[in-house]
C-alpha positions in Angstrom: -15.5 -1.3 5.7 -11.9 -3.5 5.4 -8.9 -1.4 4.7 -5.7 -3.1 3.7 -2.3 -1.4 3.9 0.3 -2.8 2.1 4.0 -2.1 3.5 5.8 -2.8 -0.4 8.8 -4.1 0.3 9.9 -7.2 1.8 12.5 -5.8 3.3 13.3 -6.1 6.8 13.3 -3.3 9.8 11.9 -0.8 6.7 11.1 2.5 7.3 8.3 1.4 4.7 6.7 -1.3 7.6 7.5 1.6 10.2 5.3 4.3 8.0 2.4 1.5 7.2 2.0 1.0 10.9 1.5 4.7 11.6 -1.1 5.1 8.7 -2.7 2.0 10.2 -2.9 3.6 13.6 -4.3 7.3 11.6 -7.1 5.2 9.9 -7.8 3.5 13.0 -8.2 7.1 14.5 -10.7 8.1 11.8 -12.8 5.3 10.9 -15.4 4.2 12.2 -15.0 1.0 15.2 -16.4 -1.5 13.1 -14.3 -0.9 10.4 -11.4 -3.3 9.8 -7.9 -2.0 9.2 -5.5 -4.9 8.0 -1.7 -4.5 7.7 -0.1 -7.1 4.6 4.2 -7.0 5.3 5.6 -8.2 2.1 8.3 -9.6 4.2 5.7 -12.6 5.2 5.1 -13.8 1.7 5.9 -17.5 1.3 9.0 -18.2 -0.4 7.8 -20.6 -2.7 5.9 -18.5 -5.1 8.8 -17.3 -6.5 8.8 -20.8 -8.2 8.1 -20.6 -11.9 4.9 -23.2 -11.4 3.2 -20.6 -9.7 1.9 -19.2 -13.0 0.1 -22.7 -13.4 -1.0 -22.8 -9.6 -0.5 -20.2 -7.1 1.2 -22.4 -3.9 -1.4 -22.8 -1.0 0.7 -20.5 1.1 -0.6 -17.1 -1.0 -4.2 -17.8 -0.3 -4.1 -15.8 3.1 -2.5 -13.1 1.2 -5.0 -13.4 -1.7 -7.9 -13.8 0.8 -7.2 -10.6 2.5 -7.0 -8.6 -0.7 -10.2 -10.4 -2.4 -12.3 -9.4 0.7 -10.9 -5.6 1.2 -12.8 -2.4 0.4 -10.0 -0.3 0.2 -6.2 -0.2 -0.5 -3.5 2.1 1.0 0.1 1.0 -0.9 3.2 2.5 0.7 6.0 2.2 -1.8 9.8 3.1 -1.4 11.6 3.6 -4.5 14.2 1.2 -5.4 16.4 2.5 -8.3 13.8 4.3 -10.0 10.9 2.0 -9.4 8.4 -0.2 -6.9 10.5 -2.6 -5.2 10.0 -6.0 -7.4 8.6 -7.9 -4.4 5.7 -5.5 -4.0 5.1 -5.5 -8.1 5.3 -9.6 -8.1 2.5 -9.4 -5.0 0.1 -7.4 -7.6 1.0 -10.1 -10.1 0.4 -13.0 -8.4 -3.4 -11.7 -7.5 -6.0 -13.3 -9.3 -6.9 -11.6 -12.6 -9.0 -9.1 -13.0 -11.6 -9.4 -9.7 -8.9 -9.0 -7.4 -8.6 -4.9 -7.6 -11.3 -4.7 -9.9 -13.5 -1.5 -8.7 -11.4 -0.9 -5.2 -10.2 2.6 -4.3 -7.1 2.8 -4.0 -4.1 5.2 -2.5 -0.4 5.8 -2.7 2.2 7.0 -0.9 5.7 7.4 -1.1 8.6 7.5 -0.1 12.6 7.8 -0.5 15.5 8.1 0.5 16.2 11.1 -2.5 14.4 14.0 -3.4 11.4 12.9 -5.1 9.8 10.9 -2.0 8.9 7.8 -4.4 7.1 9.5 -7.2 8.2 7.6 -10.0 7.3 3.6 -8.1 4.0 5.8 -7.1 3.2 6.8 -10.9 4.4 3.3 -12.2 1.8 1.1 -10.1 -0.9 4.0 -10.5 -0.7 2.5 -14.1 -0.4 -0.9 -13.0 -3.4 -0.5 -10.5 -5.5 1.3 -13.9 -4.9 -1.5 -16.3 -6.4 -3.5 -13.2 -9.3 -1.2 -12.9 -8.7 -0.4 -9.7 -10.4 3.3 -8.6 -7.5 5.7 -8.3 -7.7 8.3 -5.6 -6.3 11.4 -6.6 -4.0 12.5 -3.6 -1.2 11.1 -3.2 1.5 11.3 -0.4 5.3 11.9 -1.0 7.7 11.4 1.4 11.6 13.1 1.0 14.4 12.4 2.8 12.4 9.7 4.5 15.5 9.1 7.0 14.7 12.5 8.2 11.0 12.9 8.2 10.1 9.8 9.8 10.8 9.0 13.5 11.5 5.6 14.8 8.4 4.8 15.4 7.3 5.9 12.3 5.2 8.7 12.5 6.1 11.7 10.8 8.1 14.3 12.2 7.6 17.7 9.7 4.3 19.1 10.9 3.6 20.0 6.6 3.7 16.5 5.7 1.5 15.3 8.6 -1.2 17.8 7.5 -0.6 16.0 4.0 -0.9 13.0 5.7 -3.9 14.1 7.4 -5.7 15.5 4.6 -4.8 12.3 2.1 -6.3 10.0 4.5 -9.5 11.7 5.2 -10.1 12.5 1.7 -9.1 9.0 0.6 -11.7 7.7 3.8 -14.3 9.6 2.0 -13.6 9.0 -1.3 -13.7 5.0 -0.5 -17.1 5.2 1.2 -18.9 7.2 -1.4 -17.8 4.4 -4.2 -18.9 1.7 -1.2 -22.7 3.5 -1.2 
C-alpha cells in the first residue's frame, strides 16, 4: 500500500511537520516493508498557485503534489488549528486537487492538534466534511492533541504515555481499516 501524511500547514519549524514525521516513523513500524509511507510538507508547495489562473490551469509545479495524492491508498491529515479552523494553506491544497477522483473512495484519518484546549477538533470536524463532500472514506478515530507545546517533544514524538496509546491504537485501527477497503 502508499500512505500519504500530510503535515497542514506551511508553516515553518511546525510542531505540525515535527508530529507528521513521528506518525511516519509509527506507520513505518507497523506496516508491512513494501508498503510506501510518503510525507507531503505544505511548506513545499509552489508559490505560484496561489495565482488566480490556477482555477483555469493548475501551474506545472502542483503536479508532484497532485501525483502523489492521485496514486495514494491512504491519507493521514495532521491539522493545527488556526483561529478556529484548518490552516488555509492546508484547505487550498484539498482545493486545488483534481475533482472528484482525487480522494474519491480513499480512507482517510485525522489528527489534531493545538496549542488550546481542544487539540484541533474544530479544523479536524471542518475538513471531515470537506473530505465527505469528496467522498473520501472517513475513519472513525480520530486523534486530539492539547497543549501540543507540552505533549510533544522536540523531536516530535509524544511525551504523555495516554496519548501515545491513542496514538497507538488510531494508527493500527486506521492500518486496518485501510486494508480491508483495499481487499
Amino acid at each position: 500500500m502508499h500512505w500519504t501524511i500530510i503535515a497542514g500547514t506551511n508553516r515553518s519549524n511546525s510542531r505540525t511537520l515535527l508530529l507528521s514525521k513521528f506518525l511516519q516513523k509509527e506507520l513505518l513500524a507497523l506496516t508491512p516493508e513494501e508498503d510506501q509511507i510518503q510525507l507531503l510538507d505544505l511548506k513545499n508547495l509552489p508559490t505560484e498557485i496561489f495565482s488566480p489562473e490556477v482555477y483555469e490551469k493548475k501551474p506545472k509545479a502542483f503536479e508532484e503534489f497532485q501525483a502523489c495524492i492521485s496514486k495514494t491508498d491512504a491519507i493521514i491529515s495532521v491539522l493545527p488549528e488556526y483561529n478556529g479552523s484548518a490552516p488555509g494553506a492546508y484547505k487550498y491544497f484539498i482545493d486545488m486537487l483534481s475533482f472528484p477522483e482525487s480522494l474519491l473512495k480513499k480512507p482517510a484519518a485525522f489528527v489534531g492538534l493545538s496549542a488550546g484546549k481542544f487539540g484541533g477538533v474544530r479544523a479536524v470536524e471542518q475538513m471531515q466534511q470537506v473530505f465527505l463532500y469528496r467522498k473520501a472514506y472517513l475513519f472513525s478515530e480520530s486523534l486530539f492533541i492539547r497543549d501540543a507545546e507540552s505533549h510533544i517533544h522536540a523531536d516530535g514524538s509524544i511525551v504523555d504515555s495516554f496519548l501515545k496509546t491513542l496514538c497507538d491504537q488510531m494508527l493500527n485501527g486506521f492500518i486496518d481499516f485501510a486494508k480491508r477497503l483495499k481487499d
